[in-house]
C-alpha positions in Angstrom: -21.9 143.9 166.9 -19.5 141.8 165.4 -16.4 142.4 168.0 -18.8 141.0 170.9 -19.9 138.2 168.9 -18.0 136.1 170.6 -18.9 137.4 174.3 -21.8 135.9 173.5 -20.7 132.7 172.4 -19.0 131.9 175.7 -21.9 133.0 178.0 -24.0 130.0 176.3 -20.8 127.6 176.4 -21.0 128.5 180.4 -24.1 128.3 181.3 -24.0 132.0 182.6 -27.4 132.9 182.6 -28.1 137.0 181.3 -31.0 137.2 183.2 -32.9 139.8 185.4 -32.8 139.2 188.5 -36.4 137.5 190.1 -38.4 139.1 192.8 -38.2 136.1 194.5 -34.6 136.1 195.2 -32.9 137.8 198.4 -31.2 141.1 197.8 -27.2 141.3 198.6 -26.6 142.2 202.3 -23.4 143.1 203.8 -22.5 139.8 205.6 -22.5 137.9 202.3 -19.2 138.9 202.6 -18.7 136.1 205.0 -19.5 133.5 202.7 -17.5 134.2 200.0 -14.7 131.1 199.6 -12.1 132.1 197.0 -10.0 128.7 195.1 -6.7 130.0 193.8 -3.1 128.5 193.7 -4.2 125.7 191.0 -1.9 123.1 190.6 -2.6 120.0 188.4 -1.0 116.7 188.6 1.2 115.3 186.4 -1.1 113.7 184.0 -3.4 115.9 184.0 -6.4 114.2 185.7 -6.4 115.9 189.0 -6.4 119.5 190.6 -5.3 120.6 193.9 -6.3 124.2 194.6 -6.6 126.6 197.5 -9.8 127.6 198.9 -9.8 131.0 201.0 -12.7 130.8 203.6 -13.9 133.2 206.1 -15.0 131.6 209.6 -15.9 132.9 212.9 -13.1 134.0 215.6 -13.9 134.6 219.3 -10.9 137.4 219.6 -10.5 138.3 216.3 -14.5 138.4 215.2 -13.4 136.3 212.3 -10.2 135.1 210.6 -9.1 133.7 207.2 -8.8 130.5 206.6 -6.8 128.7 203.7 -7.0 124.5 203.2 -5.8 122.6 200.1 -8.7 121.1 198.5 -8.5 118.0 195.4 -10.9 117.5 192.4 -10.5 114.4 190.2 -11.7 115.8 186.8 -12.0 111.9 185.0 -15.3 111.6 184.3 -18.3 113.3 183.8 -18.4 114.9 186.6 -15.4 116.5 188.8 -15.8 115.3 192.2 -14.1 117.4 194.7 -12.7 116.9 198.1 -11.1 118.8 201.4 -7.7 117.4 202.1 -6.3 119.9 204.8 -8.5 120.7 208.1 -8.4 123.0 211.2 -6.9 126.4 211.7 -4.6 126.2 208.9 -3.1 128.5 206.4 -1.7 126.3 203.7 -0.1 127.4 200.4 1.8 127.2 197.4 0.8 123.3 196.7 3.0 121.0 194.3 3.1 117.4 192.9 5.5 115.3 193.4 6.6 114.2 189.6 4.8 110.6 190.3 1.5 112.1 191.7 1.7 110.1 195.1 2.7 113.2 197.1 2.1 116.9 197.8 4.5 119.6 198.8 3.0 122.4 199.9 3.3 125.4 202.4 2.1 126.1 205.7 2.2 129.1 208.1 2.1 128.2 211.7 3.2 131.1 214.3 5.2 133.5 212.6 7.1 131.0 210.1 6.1 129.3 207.0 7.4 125.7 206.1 6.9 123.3 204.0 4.8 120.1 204.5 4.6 116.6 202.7 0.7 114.9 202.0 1.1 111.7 201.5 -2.5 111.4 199.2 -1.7 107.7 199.4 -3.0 107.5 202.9 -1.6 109.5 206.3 -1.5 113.1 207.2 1.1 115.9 206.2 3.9 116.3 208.0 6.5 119.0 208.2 9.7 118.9 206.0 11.5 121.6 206.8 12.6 123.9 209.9 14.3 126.6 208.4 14.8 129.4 210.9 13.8 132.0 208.3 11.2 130.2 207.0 10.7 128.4 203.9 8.4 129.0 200.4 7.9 128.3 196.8 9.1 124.1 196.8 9.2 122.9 193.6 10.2 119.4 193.6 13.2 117.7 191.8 12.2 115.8 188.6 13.2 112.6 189.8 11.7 113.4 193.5 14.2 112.6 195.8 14.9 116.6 196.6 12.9 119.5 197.0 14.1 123.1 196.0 13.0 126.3 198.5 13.5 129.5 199.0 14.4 131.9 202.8 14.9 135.6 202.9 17.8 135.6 205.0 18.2 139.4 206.5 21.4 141.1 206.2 23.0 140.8 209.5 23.3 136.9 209.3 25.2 137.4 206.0 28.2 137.2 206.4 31.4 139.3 204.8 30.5 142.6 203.4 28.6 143.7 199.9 30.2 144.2 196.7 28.8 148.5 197.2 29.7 150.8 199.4 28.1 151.5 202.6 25.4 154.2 202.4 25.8 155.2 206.3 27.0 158.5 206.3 31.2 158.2 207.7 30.7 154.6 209.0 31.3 151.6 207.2 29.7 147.6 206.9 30.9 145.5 210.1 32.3 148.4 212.0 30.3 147.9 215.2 28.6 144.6 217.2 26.1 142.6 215.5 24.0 142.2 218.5 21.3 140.9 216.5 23.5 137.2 216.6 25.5 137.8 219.8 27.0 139.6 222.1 30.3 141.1 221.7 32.6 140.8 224.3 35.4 142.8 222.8 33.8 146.1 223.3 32.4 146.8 226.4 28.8 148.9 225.4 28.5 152.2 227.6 26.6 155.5 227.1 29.5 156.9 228.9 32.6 155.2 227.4 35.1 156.0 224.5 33.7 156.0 220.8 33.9 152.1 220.6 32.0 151.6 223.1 29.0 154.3 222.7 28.7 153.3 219.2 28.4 149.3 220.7 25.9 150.9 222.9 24.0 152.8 220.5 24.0 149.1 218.1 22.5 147.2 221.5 19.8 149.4 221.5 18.9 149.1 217.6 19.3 145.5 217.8 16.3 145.5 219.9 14.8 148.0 217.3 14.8 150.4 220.3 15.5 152.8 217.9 15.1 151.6 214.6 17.8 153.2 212.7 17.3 153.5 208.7 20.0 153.6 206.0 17.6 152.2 203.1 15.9 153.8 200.1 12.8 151.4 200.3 12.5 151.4 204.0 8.6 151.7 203.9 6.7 148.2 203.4 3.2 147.8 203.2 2.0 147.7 207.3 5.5 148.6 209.5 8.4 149.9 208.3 10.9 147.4 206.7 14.5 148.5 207.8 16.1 145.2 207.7 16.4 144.5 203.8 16.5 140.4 203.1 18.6 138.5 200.4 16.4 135.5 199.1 18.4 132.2 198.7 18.1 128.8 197.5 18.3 125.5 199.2 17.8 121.6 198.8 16.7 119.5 201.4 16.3 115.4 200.9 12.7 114.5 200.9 13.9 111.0 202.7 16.6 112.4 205.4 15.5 115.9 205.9 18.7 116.6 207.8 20.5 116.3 204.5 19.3 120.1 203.9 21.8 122.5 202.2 21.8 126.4 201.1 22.8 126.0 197.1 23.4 130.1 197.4 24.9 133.0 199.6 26.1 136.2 199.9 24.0 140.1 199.6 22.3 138.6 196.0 18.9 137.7 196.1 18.0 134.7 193.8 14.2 134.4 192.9 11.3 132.2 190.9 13.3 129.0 190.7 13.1 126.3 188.5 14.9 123.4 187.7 15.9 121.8 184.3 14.1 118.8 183.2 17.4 116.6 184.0 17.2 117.7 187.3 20.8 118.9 186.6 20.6 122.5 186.4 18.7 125.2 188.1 17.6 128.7 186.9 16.3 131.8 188.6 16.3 135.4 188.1 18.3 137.7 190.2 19.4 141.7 190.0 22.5 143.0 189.2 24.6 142.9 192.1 26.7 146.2 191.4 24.7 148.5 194.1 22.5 149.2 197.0 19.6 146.5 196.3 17.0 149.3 196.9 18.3 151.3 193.7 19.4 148.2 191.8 16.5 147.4 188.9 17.8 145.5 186.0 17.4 141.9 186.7 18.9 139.1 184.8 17.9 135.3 184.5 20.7 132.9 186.4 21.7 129.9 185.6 23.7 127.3 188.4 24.2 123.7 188.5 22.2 121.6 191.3 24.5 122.4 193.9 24.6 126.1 193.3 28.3 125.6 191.7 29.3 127.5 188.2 26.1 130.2 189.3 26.3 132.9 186.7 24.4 135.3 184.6 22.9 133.3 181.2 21.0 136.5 180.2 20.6 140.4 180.2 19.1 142.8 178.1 20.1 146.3 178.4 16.8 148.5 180.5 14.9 145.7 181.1 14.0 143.8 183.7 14.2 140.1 183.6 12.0 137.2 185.8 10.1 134.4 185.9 12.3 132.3 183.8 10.8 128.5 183.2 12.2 125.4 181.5 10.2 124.2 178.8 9.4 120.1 179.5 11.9 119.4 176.8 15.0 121.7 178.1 15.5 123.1 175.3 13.9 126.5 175.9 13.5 128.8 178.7 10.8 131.3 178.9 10.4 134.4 180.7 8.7 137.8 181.7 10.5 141.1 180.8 9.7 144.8 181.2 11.5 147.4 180.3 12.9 150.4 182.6 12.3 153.2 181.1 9.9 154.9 183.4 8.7 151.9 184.6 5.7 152.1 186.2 4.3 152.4 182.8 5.9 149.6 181.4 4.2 146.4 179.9 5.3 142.8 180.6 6.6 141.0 177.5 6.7 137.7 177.5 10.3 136.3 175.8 12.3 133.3 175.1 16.1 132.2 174.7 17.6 128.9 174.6 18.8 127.4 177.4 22.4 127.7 176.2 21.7 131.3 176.8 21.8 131.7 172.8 19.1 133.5 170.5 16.9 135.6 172.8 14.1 137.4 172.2 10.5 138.8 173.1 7.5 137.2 171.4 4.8 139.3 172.2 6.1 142.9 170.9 3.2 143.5 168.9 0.5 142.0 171.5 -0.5 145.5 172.8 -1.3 144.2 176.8 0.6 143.7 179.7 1.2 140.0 180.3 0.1 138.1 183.6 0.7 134.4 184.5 2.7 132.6 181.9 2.5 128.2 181.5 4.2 125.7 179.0 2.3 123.6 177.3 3.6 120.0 177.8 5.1 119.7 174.0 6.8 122.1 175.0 5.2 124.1 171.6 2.9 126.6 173.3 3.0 129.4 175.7 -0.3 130.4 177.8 -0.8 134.0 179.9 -2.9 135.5 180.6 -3.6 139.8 180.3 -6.0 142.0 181.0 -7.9 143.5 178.0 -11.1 145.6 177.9 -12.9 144.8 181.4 -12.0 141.1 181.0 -8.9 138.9 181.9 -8.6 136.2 179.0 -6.1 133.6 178.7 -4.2 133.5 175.7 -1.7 131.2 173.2 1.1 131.5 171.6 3.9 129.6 169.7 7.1 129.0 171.8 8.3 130.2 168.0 6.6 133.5 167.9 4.0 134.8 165.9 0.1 135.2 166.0 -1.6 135.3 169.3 -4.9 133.2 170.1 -7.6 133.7 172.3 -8.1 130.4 174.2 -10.5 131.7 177.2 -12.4 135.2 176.2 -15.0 137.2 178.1 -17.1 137.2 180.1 -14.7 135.8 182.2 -12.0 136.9 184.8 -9.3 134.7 184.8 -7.4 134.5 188.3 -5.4 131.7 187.9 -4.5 128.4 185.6 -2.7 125.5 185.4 -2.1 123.5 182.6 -1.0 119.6 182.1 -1.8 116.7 180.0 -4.1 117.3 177.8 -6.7 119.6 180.4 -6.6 123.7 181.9 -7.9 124.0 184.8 -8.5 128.1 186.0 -10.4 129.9 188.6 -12.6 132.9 187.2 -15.0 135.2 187.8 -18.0 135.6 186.2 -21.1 138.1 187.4 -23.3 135.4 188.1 -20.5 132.8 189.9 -17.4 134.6 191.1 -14.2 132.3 192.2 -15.5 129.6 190.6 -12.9 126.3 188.8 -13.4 125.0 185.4 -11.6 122.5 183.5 -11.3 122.7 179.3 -8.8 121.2 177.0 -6.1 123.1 175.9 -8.4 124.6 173.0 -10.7 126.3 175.5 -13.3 123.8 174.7 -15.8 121.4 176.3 -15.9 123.4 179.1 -16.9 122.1 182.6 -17.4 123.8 186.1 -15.5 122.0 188.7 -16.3 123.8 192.2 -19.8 125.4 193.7 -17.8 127.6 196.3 -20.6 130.7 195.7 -22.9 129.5 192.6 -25.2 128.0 195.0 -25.8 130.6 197.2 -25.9 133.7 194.8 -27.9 131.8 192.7 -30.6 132.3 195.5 -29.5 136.3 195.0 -30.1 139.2 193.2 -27.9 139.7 190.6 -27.4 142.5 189.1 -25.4 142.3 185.6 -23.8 145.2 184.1 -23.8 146.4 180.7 -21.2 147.7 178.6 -20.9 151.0 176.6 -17.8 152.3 174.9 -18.0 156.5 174.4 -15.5 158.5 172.3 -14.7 161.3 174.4 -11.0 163.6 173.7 -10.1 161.3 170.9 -9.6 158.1 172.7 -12.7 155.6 173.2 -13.5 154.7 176.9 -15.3 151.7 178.0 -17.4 152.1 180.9 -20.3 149.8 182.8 -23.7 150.5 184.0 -25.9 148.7 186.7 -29.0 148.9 187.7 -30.6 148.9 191.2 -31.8 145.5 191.9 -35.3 144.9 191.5 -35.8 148.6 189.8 -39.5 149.5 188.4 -40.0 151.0 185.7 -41.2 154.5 185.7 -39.0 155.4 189.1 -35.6 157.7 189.1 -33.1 156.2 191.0 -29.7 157.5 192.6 -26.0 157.1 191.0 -22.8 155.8 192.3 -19.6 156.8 190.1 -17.6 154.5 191.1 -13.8 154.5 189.9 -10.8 152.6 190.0 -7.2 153.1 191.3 -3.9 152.0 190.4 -3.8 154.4 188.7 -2.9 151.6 185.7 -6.0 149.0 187.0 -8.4 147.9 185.3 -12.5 147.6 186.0 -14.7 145.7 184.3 -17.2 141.7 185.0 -14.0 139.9 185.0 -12.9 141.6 187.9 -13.5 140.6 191.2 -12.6 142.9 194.4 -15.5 145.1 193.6 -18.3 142.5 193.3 -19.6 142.3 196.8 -19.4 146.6 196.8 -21.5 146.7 193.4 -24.1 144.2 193.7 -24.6 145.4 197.6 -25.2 149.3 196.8 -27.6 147.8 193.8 -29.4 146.0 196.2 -29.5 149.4 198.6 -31.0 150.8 196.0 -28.1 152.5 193.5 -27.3 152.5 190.0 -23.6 151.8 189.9 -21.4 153.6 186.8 -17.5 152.4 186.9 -15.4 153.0 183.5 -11.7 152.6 182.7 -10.4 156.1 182.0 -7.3 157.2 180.4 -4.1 155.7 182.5 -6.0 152.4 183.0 -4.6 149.0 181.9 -6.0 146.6 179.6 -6.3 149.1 176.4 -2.3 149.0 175.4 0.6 151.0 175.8 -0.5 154.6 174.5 -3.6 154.5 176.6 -2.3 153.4 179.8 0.7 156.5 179.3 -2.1 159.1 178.5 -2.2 160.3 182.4 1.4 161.0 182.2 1.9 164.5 184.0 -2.1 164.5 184.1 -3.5 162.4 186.9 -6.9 164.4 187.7 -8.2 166.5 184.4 -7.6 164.4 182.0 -9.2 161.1 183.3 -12.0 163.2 185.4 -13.1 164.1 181.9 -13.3 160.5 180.8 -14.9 159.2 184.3 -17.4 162.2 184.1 -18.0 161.6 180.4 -19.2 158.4 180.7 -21.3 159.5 183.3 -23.4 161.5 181.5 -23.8 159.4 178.8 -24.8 156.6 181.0 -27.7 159.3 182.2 -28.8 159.7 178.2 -28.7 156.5 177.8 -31.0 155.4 180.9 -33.9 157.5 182.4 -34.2 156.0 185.4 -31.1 157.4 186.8 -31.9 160.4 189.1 -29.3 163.6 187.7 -30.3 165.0 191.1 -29.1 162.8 192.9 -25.1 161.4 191.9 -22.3 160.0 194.6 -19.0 159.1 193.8 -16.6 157.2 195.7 -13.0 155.4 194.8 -9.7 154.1 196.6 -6.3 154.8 196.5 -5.8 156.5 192.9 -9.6 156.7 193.1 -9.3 158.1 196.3 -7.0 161.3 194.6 -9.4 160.8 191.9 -12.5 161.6 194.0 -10.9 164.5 196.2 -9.8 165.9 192.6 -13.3 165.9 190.9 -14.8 167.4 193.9 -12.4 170.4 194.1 -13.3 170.9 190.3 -16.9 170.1 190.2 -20.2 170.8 192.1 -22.9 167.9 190.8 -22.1 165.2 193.2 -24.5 165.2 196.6 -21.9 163.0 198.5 -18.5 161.6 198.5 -16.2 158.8 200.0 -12.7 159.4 199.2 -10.8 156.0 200.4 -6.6 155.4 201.1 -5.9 158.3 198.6 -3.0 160.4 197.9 -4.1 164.3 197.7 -0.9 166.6 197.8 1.4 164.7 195.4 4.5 166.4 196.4 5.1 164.6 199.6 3.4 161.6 198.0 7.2 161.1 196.7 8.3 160.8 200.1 5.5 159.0 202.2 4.4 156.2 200.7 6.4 153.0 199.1 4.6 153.3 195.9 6.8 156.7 195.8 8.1 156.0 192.3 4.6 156.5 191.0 5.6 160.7 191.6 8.5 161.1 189.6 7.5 158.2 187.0 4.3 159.9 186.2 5.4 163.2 186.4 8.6 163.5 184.9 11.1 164.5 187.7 11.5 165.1 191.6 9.6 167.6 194.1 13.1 170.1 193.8 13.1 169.9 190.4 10.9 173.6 189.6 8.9 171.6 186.6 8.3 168.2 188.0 6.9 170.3 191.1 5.3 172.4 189.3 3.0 169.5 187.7 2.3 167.9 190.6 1.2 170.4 192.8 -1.0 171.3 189.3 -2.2 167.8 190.0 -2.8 167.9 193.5 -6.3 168.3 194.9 -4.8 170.0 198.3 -3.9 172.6 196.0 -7.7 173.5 195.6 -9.0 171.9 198.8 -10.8 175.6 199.3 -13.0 174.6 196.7 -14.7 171.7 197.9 -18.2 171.7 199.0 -19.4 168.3 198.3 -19.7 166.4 201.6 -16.9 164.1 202.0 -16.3 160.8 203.8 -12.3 160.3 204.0 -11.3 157.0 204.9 -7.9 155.6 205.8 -6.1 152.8 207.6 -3.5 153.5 210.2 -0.9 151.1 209.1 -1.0 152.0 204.9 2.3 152.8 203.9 1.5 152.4 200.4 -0.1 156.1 200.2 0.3 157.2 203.7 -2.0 158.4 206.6 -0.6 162.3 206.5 -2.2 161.9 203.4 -5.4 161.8 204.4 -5.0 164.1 207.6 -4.1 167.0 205.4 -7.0 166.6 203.6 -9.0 166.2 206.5 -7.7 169.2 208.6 -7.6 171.7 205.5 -11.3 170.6 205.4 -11.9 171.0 209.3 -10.4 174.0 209.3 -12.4 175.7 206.4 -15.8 174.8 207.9 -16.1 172.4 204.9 -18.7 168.7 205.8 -16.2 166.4 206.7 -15.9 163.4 208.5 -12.7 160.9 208.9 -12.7 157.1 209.5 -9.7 155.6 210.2 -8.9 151.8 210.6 -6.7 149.8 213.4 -4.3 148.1 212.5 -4.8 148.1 208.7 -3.2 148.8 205.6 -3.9 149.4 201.8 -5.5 146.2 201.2 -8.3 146.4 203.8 -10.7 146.6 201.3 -9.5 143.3 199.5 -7.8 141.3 202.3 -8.4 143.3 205.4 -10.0 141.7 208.8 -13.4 140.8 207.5 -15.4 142.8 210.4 -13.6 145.6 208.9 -14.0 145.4 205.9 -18.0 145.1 206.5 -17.6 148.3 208.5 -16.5 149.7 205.6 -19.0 148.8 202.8 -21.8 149.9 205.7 -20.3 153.3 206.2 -19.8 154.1 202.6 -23.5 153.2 202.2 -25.1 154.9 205.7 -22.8 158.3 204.6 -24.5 158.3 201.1 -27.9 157.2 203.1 -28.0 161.0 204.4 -28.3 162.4 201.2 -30.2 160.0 199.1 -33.8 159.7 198.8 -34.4 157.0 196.6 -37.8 154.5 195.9 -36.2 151.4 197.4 -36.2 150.4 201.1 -33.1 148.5 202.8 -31.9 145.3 201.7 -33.4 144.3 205.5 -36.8 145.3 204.5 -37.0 143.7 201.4 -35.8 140.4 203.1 -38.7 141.0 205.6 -41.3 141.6 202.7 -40.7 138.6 200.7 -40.8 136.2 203.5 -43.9 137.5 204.3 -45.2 137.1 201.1 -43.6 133.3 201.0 -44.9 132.0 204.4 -48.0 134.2 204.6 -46.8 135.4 208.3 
């Protein structure tokens, strides 16, 4: 009892009621959906006293059935009570907001046709105007400290480069700059001809690519996440005069990409972190942290560290420090981010967290330039955490229940966006203690507090030597006495992590509670948040191993509460979850349905499909040629055993998902088809892996609605439609 202590603690600091949920509320419905607003992208102003954030909305669209929308929003936190206030209107997607160092002025980002670039708000009076015009766009402004100029970044693609890389060209017998760049201009010096000498076909055959008419590939990481991404981009620095924005000037060049910015308190030095610049960028993954003056002159390395990876770096407020993120390489989708230090001589480095066992997130400076803050997922929850720019013990500053999604901190205040069960995507300002906690936005809490709410509880289960933490909820409004059916509902990653704080699966929880479903998720073996040695125990087992733990906790969840139906269980997941699903059900019998979503099933060509491809050999210690390394993955595969499955399955895919791939999900289907097996196969427009998450919101309704109609066919559970109950209650309010 005395580890959740202070769980407890917190919930009465918030205000979070632990309630049931009352019979007068209204169930969860699928279009609540639509009025979810998210606040993100927190950036407080120099003293502290004010907050400009990002709220994500969702609004009608006549062609589109609806569309995002993203506005900068302000809330003065002196006082008692925060007041908040829209700043930005209209269709807008704005970004990325700043301060200028006196707080008179915001810089910020906005995306308008196909280009982002960055605007000014006057917040003394006037409206934002545009700053820059760069052809390639323009992102991440961070103002100079005496606020005169404003550093940005452009991905600038290869063919306006000019001069040739420091590697060799990876185009079988041709070489860089050996035919027209007609992606500039024309060439006039070779006449282009399907019928003429070499010279002249091979000018021919570069017109026709230029218009990506074919689209001819030499990359290793040619895949991106919707279209394939052939063209690979160097990102570079430049400086434009906030007064006479024609003074604007590129402070880097050349096939190096220079990333995360910042400059030195001065304002005369400016660092960055960049890869190694010895080979193809695709195979290139050691990164060091740059250092340049503020014209980009004397640019050079300040600091490496042999297999890691190096980024993020940040000036302290004094100078004297810098901080940054490292991970090492060594297989390194497993690896853990460190957080790490070195003064900004480039003198004494080293990481400060090695024995915090959790993968760091966002990382701040305090002001005094004494204190780091990140945050880091740990056991269902996503905390924010301290610790001395010197090293040593690490403090808790904000625990569970909450999920942290982002912070700021300056002056004397943090302000953060979390989630909480009760109030998702909610702001709150505390000092930099964690204390005196006060809620700064009502972007949901007032409409799900006229919901039902369903709030999970928590069980930990040793199973196979390791404990695993799973989460039960019940269906909403359940009577005692009545048996009820079971989602098992998993995770992907396969390195994620479930649990209240997080918040992509609270609309999908609380809305097959409300259908009537008990909901079971746990974090099995492979999952982050439980340290190094857990997240590594999948390695060369993705499906028995964590289907034990998954399955486990299942069970125990059914000992543990007798209202769940063992007749009647459904299991669903995405992406690792989606393998995940596909795997139990080719091993196991018990589950009446199943939705297997954007999954990966025949691991072998998983390596050459998607773009998370390093996931295959990472995880299972070689390539598809090499007999071991094949050997283990087709062990893991649930195509291997497709013959087995029985349990009806929902596969569901989106046509443009290049992180797993759409074969994928077409093998699985057609070895299904083709075996007589109860199949069907859904598969999305214009979509990728994040439909779930980010996709267009009609969509994504679709899917929540066809996950809960195919699990509808072989239910028979106690509780009508969410509809129904809606119908009922107003009845029994109005009399009609």
């Amino acid at each position: 009892m005395k580890k959740f202590l202070p769980y407890l603690i917190v919930v009465l600091t918030l205000k979070i009621p632990c309630t049931f949920a009352q019979q007068a509320k209204q169930p969860i419905v699928t279009s609540d959906l639509l009025k979810m607003r998210m606040g993100t992208q927190i950036a407080l102003s120099p003293d502290g006293n004010q907050a400009v954030y990002v709220v994500t909305s969702i609004i009608p669209d006549k062609e589109q059935d609806y569309q995002y929308l993203n506005h900068l929003w302000l809330a003065t936190l002196e006082g008692d009570q925060p007041l908040t206030r829209q700043l930005t209107f209209g269709d807008r997607q704005d970004s990325q907001p700043v301060w200028s160092p006196d707080g008179t002025q915001l810089a910020f980002v906005r995306k308008e046709g196909d280009k982002p670039q960055i605007w000014i708000l006057p917040l003394t009076g006037g409206e934002a105007f545009v700053l820059t015009h760069a052809k390639n766009g323009a992102s991440q402004p961070r103002w100079s400290p005496d606020g005169n100029k404003i550093l940005f970044t452009s991905g600038i693609p290869s063919h306006e480069i000019e001069g040739k890389p420091s590697w060799e060209s990876e185009r079988p017998g041709r070489s860089f700059g050996d035919e027209p760049n007609y992606k500039l201009k024309e060439d006039t010096t070779v006449q282009a001809s399907p019928d003429g000498d070499l010279a002249a076909v091979r000018a021919w055959l570069a017109k026709n690519a230029s218009k990506d008419n074919p689209r001819v590939i030499n990359r290793l990481d040619f895949q991106g996440e919707l279209d394939l991404d052939i063209m690979p981009r160097f990102t570079h620095l430049f400086i434009i005069d906030v007064q006479d924005t024609t003074q604007v000037a590129p402070i880097t060049a050349g096939f190096q990409s220079y990333q995360s910015p910042d400059w030195s308190p001065d304002g005369q030095h400016i660092v960055c972190s960049s890869f190694k610049n010895t080979q193809e960028p695709d195979r290139e993954l050691e990164s060091e942290i740059w250092v340049m003056k503020r014209d980009g002159s004397e640019a050079r390395p300040l600091l490496s560290m042999k297999d890691k990876r190096l980024f993020q770096p940040q000036f302290s407020p004094d100078g004297q420090t810098i901080a940054f993120v490292a991970a090492d390489l060594d297989q390194i989708t497993y690896a853990q981010f460190e957080l790490g230090v070195v003064e900004s001589s480039g003198n004494n480095a080293r990481i400060i967290t090695q024995d915090f066992d959790r993968s760091l997130g966002e990382v701040q400076w305090s002001p005094d330039s004494k204190t780091l803050y990140f945050s880091a997922a740990s056991q269902g929850y996503f905390p924010l955490f301290s610790i001395s720019a010197k090293g040593g013990k690490v403090n808790t500053v904000l625990e569970a229940p909450l999920g942290l999604n982002n912070y700021d901190v300056a002056g004397d205040r943090i302000v953060f966006a979390a989630t909480t069960v009760e109030k998702p995507y909610e702001l709150y300002a505390t000092d930099r203690q964690g204390k005196s906690m006060v809620q700064i936005t009502n972007l949901n809490s007032e409409w799900t507090a006229q919901k039902q709410i369903v709030e999970p509880q928590s069980f930990t289960i040793n199973h196979d030597g390791r404990e695993i933490q799973y989460w039960v909820m019940a269906p909403a409004g359940r009577e005692q006495g009545k048996q009820y059916p079971v989602v098992l509902e998993m995770h992907g990653g396969p390195s994620a992590m479930w649990g209240p704080g997080e918040f992509s699966m609270w609309q999908e929880f609380q809305l097959l509670c409300s259908w009537g479903y008990g909901v079971v998720y746990a974090n099995p073996r492979g999952s982050g948040g439980y340290g190094y040695e857990f997240r590594k125990a999948n390695y060369q087992d993705w499906g028995k191993g964590p289907a034990s733990d998954v399955l486990a906790a299942l069970e125990d969840a059914m000992q543990q509460h007798d209202w769940m139906d063992e007749e009647q269980l459904f299991l669903t997941g995405g992406s690792y979850a989606g393998y995940l699903t596909a795997w139990i059900i080719s091993q196991d019998q018990r589950f009446d349905a199943a939705v297997a979503q954007r999954g990966v099933y025949e691991l072998a060509f998983f390596f050459g499909e998607g773009n998370a491809w390093r996931l295959a050999p990472d995880h299972f210690g070689g390539y598809p040629w090499e007999p071991e390394a094949l050997a283990s993955m087709q062990a893991n595969s649930p195509q291997t055993f497709v013959a087995n499955i029985e349990t009806p399955l929902l596969i569901i895919h989106s046509d443009n998902d290049l992180r797993t791939g759409v074969r994928q999900s077409e093998l699985l289907y057609k070895s299904l088809k083709v075996l007589d097996k109860p199949v069907e196969y859904v598969r999305y427009p214009g979509e990728g892996h994040e439909l779930s998450r980010s996709g267009n919101p009609l969509r994504r309704m679709d899917r929540l609605n066809r996950i809960v109609e195919f699990f509808e066919r072989y239910a028979n559970h106690p509780m009508p439609p969410p509809a129904t109950q809606n119908e009922s209650k107003t009845k029994e309010r109005t009399g009609k």
